[in-house]
N, C-alpha and C positions, 0 to 999 in steps of 0.2 A: 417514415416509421409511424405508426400509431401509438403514440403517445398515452400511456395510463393515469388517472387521475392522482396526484401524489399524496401519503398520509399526511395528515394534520399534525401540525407543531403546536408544544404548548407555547403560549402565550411568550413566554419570559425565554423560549428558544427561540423563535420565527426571527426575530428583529438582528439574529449573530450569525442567519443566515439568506441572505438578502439575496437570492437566487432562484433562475429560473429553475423547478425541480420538475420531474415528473416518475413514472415506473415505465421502465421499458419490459418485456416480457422476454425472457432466456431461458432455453432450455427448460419451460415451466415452471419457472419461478419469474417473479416480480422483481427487480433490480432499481432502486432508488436512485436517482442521479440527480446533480444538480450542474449548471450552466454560468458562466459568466463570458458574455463580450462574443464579438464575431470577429472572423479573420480565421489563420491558419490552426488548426485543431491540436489545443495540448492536453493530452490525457494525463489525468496525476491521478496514482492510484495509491492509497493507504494501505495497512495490514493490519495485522492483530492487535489489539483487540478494537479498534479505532472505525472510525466510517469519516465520508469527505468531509466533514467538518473540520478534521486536522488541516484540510489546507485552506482555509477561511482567510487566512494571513495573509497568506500567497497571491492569493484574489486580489484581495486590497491594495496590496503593491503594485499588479499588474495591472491594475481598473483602466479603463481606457485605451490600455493598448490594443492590436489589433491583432488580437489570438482568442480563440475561442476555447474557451477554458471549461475542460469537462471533468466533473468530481466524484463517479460513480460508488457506492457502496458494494463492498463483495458482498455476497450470497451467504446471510449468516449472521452477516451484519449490520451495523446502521439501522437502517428504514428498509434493507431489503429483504424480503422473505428468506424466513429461520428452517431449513429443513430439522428435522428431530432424529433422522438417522446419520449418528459419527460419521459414518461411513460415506456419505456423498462429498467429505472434505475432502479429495484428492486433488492435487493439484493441476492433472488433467481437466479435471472437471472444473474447477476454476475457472481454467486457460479458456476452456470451451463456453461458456460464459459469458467470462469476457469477449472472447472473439465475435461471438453475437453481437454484444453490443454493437460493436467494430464494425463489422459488417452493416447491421442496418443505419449507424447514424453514417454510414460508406463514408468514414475518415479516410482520407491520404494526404501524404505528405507529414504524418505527424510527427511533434515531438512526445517523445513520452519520458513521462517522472515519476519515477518506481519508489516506494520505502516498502522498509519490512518484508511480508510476502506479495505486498503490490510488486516489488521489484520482477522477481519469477514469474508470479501469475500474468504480468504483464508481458513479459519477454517471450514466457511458452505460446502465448495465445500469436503477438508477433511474429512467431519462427514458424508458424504457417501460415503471414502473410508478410514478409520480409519484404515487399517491396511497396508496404504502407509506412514504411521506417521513415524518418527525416532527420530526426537529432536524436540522443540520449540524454537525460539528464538522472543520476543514480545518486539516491540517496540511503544512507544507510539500510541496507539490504545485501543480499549474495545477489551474484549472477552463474552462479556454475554448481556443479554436486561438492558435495566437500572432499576436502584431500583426503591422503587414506591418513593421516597422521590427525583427522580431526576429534576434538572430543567435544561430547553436546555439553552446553553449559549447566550449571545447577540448577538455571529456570525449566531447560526440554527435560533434563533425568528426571527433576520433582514432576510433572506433568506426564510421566511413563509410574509413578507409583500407584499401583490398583487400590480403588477404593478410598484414600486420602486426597490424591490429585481430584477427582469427582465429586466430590465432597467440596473441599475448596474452590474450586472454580465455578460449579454450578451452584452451592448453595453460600457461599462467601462473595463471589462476584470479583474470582481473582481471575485476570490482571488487572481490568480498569478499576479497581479500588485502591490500586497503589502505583498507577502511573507514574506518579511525581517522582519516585523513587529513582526512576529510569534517565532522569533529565539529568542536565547540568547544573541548572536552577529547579529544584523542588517545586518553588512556587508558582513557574510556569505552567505545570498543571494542578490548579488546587480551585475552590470555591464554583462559583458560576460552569469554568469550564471544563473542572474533575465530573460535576453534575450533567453537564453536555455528555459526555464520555458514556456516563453511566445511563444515561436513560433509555437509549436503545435495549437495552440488556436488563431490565430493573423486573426483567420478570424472568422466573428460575427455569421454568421450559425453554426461555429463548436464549440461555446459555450452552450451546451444544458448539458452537461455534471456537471461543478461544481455546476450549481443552481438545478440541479435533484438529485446529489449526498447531496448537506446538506440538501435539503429536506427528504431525505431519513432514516438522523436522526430521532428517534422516538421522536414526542411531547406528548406522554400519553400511557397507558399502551394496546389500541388497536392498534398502528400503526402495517404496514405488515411488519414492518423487525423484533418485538420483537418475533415472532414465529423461525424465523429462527437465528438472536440473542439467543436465548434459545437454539439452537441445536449448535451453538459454544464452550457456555456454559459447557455444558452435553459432548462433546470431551474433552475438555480443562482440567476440574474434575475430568477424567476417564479418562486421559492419564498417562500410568505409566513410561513414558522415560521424560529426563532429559530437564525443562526448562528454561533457562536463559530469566534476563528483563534487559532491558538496558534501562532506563528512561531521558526524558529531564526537569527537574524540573521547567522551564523559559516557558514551553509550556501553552499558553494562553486560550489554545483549549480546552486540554485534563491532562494539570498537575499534575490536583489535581487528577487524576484517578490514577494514579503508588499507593498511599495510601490505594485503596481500593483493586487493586489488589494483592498487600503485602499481603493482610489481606486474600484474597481468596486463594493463592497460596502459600501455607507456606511453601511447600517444593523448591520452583525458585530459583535462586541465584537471586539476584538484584543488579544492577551497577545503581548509580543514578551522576548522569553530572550535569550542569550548561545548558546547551544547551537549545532551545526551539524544537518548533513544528516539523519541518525537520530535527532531531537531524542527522542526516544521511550527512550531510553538515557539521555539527560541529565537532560532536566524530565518524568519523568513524574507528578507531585504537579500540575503545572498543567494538563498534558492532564485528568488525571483529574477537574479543578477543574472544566474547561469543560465535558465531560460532566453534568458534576453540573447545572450552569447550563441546557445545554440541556434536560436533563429537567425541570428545574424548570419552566423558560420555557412548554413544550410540554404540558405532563401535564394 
């Protein structure tokens, strides 16, 4: 893969992320990644509003071992190229993306560690190439379309109101301005690392990102992600290797989801914390646990 030269970190970021980084090129866009360790390939992929720094933790824990640990930024996000049309946020096009990536760093065998819409984007881009699969490891995220009985939370209905949600989000810097909210411990995102959060985003053009990504939540059983939701699903069902959950019960978002995925997934080990939305800030000692497991399980 030809590797692109990766953007400049200020001063007082670079040192909280001690990795090989570079831009790989997708679908004409630039995609920021960063690298830790060699050995068997584990993809961890963050979501909204967040980029791979959320799993900095995770790094640390596993330092040394021998997996090669890859922390790409979605498209939108992070350090990776802002499109300015809402519209190229489909989670297709995510998937697609991502699978780039996949394909040129030609990962097999992997594990993969989904949160938020890492989870899906991760899993879609997967379900057409199912036999790059090795382990699961799911972390607070969905894997499937929502039931019919689902209702979007107060976070996705505020983010469908015209002209307020837009407002907020692009010119207030809502969600990463109240991350902490979402956790179990507040202060687990606050000071140095609330600032982390925010500085990708610190400019009002390159917020197109989080208010196209909760829209992207399905409100009813035609939106365009439940198609491709459905094909996460249909991998996730028919994967026959080893999957660990590591849940944040405190998550405001998506809590009450771990319950229903218990229920779908009866063979998963399940790790349930205290933690909330960014459990990945809180427990990262038991993420890095389950990794451990899945490799084990799988190798």
């Amino acid at each position: 893969m030809n590797e692109l030269p990766p953007p400049t970190l200020p001063t007082w970021l670079e040192p909280q992320v001690p990795f090989k980084r570079y831009h790989a090129q997708v679908g004409g866009y630039r995609m920021h990644v960063m690298e830790q360790g060699h050995g068997r390939p584990v993809l961890l992929l963050h979501g909204n509003p967040t980029w791979g720094y959320l799993y900095r933790k995770v790094a640390h824990e596993l330092a040394g071992e021998p997996l090669r640990l890859i922390m790409p930024d979605l498209i939108g996000l992070g350090f990776s190229d802002k499109p300015q049309d809402p519209l190229a946020h489909q989670l297709d096009h995510h998937a697609s993306w991502l699978g780039s990536l996949i394909d040129q760093l030609q990962l097999e065998d992997l594990i993969f560690v989904g949160q938020d819409w890492g989870g899906p984007i991760g899993l879609r881009a997967l379900a057409d190439r199912p036999q790059l699969l090795g382990g699961l490891v799911i972390l607070n995220t969905v894997v499937g379309p929502p039931r019919p009985e689902f209702k979007p939370t107060t976070f996705h209905r505020f983010a469908r109101v015209p002209g307020l949600s837009d407002f907020v989000f692009g010119r207030l810097g809502f969600p990463e301005v109240a991350m902490g909210r979402a956790q179990g411990d507040p202060k687990s995102i606050s000071g140095e690392v609330s600032r982390a959060y925010r500085f990708p985003l610190r400019k009002h053009e390159d917020r197109v990102a989080p208010l196209a990504l909760a829209r992207m939540v399905p409100d009813g059983q035609q939106h365009p992600s439940v198609e491709p939701l459905t094909r996460c699903q249909d991998l996730v069902l028919g994967f026959q290797g080893p999957i660990d959950v590591v849940w944040g019960k405190r998550d405001p978002v998506l809590g009450s989801v771990g319950r229903h995925l218990e229920r779908l997934l009866p063979g998963a080990r399940f790790t349930w914390t205290d933690a909330g939305h960014f459990l990945q800030e809180e427990v990262p000692g038991p993420i890095a646990d389950a990794i451990r497991r899945v490799n084990t399980a799988s190798s």
